[in-house]
N, C-alpha and C positions, 0 to 999 in steps of 0.2 A: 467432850462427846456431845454432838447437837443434833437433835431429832428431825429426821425430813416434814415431822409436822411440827415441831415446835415452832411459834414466833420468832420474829427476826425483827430488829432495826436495820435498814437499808444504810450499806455505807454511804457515804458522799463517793461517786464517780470522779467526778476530779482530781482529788487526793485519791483518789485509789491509779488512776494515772499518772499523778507526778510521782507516787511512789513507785509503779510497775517501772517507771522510765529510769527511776534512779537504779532499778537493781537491774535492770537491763543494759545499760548503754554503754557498757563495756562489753558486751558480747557480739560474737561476729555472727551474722547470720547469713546461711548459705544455702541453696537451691538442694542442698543432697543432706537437707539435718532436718529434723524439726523444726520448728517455729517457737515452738513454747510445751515447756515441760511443768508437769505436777504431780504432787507425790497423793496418794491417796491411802484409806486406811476400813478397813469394814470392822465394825464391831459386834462381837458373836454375841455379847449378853443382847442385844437389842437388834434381831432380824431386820427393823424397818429402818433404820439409822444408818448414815456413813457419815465418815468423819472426812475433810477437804482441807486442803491447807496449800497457803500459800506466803510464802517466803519474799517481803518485799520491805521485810526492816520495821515495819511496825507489827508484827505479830502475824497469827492465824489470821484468819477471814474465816469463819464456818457459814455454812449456809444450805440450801435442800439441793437437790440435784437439777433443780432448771435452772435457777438463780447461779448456780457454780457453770453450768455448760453457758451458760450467756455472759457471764463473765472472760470466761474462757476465750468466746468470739472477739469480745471485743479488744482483750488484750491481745489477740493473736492479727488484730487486724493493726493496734500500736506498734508490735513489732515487727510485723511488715515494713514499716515505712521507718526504720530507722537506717539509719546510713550505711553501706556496705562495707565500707571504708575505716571502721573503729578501729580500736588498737584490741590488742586480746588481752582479756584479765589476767592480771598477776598473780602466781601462787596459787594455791588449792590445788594443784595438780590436774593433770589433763591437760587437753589443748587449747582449754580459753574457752570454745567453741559450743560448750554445753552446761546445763547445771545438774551437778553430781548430783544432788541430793534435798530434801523439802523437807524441814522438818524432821531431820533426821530418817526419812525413807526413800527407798529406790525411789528414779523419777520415772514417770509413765507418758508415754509421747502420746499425744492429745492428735496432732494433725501431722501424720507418718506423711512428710512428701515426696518422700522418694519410694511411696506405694503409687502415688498419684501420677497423671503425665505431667509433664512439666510445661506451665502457663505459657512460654516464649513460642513451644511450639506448637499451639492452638490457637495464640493470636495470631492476625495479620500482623508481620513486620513493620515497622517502621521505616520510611524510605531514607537513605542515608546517601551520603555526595556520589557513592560508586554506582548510586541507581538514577542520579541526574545524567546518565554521560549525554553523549550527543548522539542525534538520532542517525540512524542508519546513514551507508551512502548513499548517493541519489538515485533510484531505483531497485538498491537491493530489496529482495524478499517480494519484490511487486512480480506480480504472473500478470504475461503480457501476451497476448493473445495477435497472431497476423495470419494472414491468408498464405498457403502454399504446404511446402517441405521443407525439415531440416534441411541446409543449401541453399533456402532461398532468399533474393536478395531483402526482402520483408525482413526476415528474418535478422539478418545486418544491420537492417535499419532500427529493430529492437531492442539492438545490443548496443547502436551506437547512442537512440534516446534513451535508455535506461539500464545502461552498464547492471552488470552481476544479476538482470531479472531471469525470471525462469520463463522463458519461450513456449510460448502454447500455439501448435500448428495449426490452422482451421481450413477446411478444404474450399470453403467461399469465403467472400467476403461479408456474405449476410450474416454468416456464421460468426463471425468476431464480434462482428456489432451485439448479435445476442448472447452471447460468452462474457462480455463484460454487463448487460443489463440484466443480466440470469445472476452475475457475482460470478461467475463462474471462473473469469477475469477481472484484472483489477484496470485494468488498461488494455485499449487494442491502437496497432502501428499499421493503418493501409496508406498505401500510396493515393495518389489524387492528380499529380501531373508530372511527365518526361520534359526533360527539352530539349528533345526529339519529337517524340511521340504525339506529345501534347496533353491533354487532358485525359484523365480515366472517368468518363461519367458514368460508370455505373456507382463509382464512390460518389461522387454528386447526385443523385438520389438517394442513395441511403441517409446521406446527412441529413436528407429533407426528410425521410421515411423512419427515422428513428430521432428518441430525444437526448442522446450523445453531445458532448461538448467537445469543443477542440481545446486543449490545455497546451499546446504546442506542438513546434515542427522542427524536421531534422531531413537535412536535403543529403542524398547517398550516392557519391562518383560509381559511373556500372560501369562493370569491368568485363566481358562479355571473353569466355574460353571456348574454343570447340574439341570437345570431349568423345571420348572412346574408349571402348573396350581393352583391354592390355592384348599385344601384339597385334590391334589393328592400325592398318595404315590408309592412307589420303583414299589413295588408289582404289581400295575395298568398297567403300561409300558409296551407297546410290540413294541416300536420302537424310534428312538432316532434320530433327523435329526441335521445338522451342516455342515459347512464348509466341504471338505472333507481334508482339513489337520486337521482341529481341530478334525474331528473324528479319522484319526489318531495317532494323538497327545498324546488321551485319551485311545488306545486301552485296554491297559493294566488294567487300573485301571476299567474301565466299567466289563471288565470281571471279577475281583477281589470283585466288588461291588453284583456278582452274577445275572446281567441284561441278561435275555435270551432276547433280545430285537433286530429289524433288523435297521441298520444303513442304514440311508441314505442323501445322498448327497443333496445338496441345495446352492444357489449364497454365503453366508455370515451366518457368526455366528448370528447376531442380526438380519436380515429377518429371522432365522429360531423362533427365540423367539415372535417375530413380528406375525407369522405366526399363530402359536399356542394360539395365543392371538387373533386373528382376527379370527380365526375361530371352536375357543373352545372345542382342544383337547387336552380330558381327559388321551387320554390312549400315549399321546404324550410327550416327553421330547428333549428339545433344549440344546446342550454345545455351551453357550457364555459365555458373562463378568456379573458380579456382577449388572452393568450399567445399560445391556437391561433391567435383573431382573425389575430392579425400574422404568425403563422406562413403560413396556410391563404390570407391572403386576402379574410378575411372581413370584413365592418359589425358592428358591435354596434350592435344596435337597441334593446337596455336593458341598462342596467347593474345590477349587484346585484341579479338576481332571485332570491333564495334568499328564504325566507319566516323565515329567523331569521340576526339579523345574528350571533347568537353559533353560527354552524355552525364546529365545528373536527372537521377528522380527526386520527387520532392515527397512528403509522407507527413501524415497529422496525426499526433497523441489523439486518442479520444477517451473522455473518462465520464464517470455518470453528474459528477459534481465541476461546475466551472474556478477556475482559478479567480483568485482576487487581481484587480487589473492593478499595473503599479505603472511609476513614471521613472524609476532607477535606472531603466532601461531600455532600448528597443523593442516595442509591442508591434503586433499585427492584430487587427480583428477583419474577421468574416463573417460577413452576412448575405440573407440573401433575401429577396424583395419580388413582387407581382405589381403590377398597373392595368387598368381594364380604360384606360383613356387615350390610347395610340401611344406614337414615339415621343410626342412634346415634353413628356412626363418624365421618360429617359434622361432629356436633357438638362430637366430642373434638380432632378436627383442627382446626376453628377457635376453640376455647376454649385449643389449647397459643399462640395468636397474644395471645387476646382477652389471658390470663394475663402476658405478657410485656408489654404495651404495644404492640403493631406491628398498624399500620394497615394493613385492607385495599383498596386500591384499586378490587379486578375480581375477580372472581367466577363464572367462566361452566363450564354445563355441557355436554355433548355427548356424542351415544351413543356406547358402545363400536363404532370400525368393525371389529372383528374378529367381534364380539358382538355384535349389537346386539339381539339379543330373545332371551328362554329362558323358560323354566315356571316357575312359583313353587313349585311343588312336582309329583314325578314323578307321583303318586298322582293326580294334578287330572285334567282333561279337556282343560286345556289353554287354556279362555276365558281364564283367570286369566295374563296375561303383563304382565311388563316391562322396560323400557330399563336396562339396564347401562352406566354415565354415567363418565366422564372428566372431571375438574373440574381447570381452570384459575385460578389464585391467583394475582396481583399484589398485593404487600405493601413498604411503605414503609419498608426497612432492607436496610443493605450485609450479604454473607455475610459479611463483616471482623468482625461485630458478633458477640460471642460471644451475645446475646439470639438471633439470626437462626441459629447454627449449633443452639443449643439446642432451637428451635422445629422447626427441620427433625429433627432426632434423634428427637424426639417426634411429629411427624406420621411417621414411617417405621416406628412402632410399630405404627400404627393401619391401615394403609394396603397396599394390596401389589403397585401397583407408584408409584411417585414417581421425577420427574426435573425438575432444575431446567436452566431453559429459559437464564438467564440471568441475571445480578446485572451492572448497569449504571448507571448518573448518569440522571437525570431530567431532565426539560425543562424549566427554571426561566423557560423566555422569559416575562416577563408580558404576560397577555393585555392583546389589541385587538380592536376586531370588524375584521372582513372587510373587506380592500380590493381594489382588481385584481392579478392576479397578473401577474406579468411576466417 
């Protein structure tokens, strides 16, 4: 019996470990037992007394009650860390798994863990091979933001540069470009030239008008239906609404088809399908895709009216961050550039290209919008005006290429303001004519 106030000698700690380990290391220790058992004992002649014990082959241990509860910790933190994997003791009945008895008394669980939650599911896991897999496919889970309607060929062209993305409809194009700098979007797909059509400049302002990069491009065969209502026919028709390139597109063949019918202009091929579907007219016909058809509702009453089967648009990635430039591959970069020193300066800037070998693509100019008309000289009267132009370049080389860093160094000479729009992979898809889009 030893008093919580009497004196003590302090064991040696070490020896009191190699003995806890020896009477231990045969037991298994598992997430739904205890950790560590002790028998304990109160003695009624002496209220302020307990008696402590513990069983490790060299006797009791007595001691007051902070010295045993700190003991306690620290062997319980020893048998944490012994190996899961033991063999189970032999004999003494039970399952290995626990110690019957200290000292000849019940054992008393110190640290109940299966009161507790269990530590696996409070820590962060551990990453293990099945959490290395590989990353998505190439635009899954990205929300891609294009101008138009479900139906519209944007729309294809989102599917086609980022398979499995989720399609976010915008009713303009200013609207994309802010849908992706909002996050709202992780990507937007506008078009920027036909080859038919030609150029879309109002996308060429906005590249200039916002700070979007171009990450890459994806060129989309148009496959041009003229669509209608179910049970109308040619005959019925006395007007036909669409894009107004797509009504261009189709001149030819509309007239050939014999349609005295009056064309008119509308935002999108698939709003015009949409349209006619929403508010159920008969004597109306929409040129879109194959798509809206199935979307909307509608008949295709001909298929492939475009008047040139090699109609392709062309369409630019834009994302908030630019891609890294590589040489693995075929790159394009765009930029675009101002001079306040007439045409001479035009042709120093495409001769630093012509000089190096690098091909240009495009080439478009457009007025200054901050600028767009000044005097040619103050002295004049003023008849004598002209447009102050922003020129756009598409050139066939990665910024990876020291010819392509060289070429830009030296148009930046000449030039007084220059920004590249983006350096990106090209669209090696080999052409097809125009099929339905779907």
């Amino acid at each position: 019996m030893v008093s919580l106030n009497s004196p003590c000698t302090r064991p040696d700690l070490n020896s009191l470990f190699r003995t806890a380990d020896t009477g231990l290391n045969h037991h298994r220790v598992g997430w739904d037992r205890s950790v560590i058992q002790c028998g304990s004992r109160f003695d009624s002649s002496n209220p302020n007394s307990i008696y402590t014990g513990f069983s490790f082959g060299a006797g009791s241990v007595g001691r007051s009650r902070f010295e045993w509860q700190s003991y306690c910790a620290i062997i319980a933190s020893k048998v944490m860390s012994l190996e899961q994997d033991t063999e189970k003791t032999s004999g003494g009945g039970g399952d290995g798994n626990s110690i019957a008895a200290v000292n000849g008394h019940p054992t008393l669980d110190l640290v109940p863990i299966k009161n507790q939650p269990a530590p696996p599911a409070l820590l962060p896991r551990p990453l293990s091979i099945a959490d290395l897999s590989p990353a998505p496919m190439h635009g899954s889970e990205l929300r891609v933001a294009y101008q138009g309607v479900p139906g519209a060929y944007s729309e294809a062209a989102a599917g086609k540069a980022y398979p499995n993305c989720e399609a976010i409809p915008c009713d303009q194009f200013e609207v994309a470009f802010q849908a992706v700098e909002l996050w709202i979007a992780d990507r937007a797909v506008l078009p920027v030239e036909n080859s038919l059509g030609g150029s879309i400049h109002r996308n060429y302002d906005l590249l200039l008008r916002h700070r979007l990069h171009i990450v890459g491009e994806v060129q989309l065969p148009v496959h041009h239906c003229l669509l209608a209502l179910p049970g109308v026919c040619q005959e019925y028709l006395t007007r036909v609404i669409s894009h107004p390139q797509a009504l261009s597109q189709c001149e030819l063949t509309l007239t050939k088809l014999g349609l005295n019918v009056v064309r008119e202009a509308v935002d999108d091929t698939a709003g015009a399908a949409e349209y006619i579907a929403a508010n159920n007219l008969r004597n109306t016909a929409a040129i879109a895709s194959a798509r809206a058809a199935e979307l909307y509702g509608l008949n295709i009453l001909a298929n492939g009216i475009q008047d040139d089967s090699g109609n392709v648009t062309r369409f630019v990635m834009l994302a908030r961050e630019p891609i890294i430039p590589r040489t693995d591959r075929p790159f394009k970069t765009s930029i675009v550039f101002a001079h306040e020193k007439g045409t001479s300066v035009l042709f120093k800037v495409l001769s630093a290209f012509a000089f190096r070998n690098i091909n240009l693509t495009k080439i478009e100019s457009r007025p200054h919008r901050n600028r767009p008309i000044r005097l040619v000289d103050d002295a004049d009267t003023g008849t004598a005006k002209h447009f102050e132009y922003m020129f756009y370049i598409d050139f066939e080389a990665s910024l990876a290429e020291i010819r392509a860093q060289n070429a830009l160094a030296e148009v930046q000479e000449y030039t007084s303001f220059l920004r590249v729009l983006g350096s990106y992979p090209m669209d090696m898809t080999p052409w097809a004519p125009s099929s339905p889009q779907h």
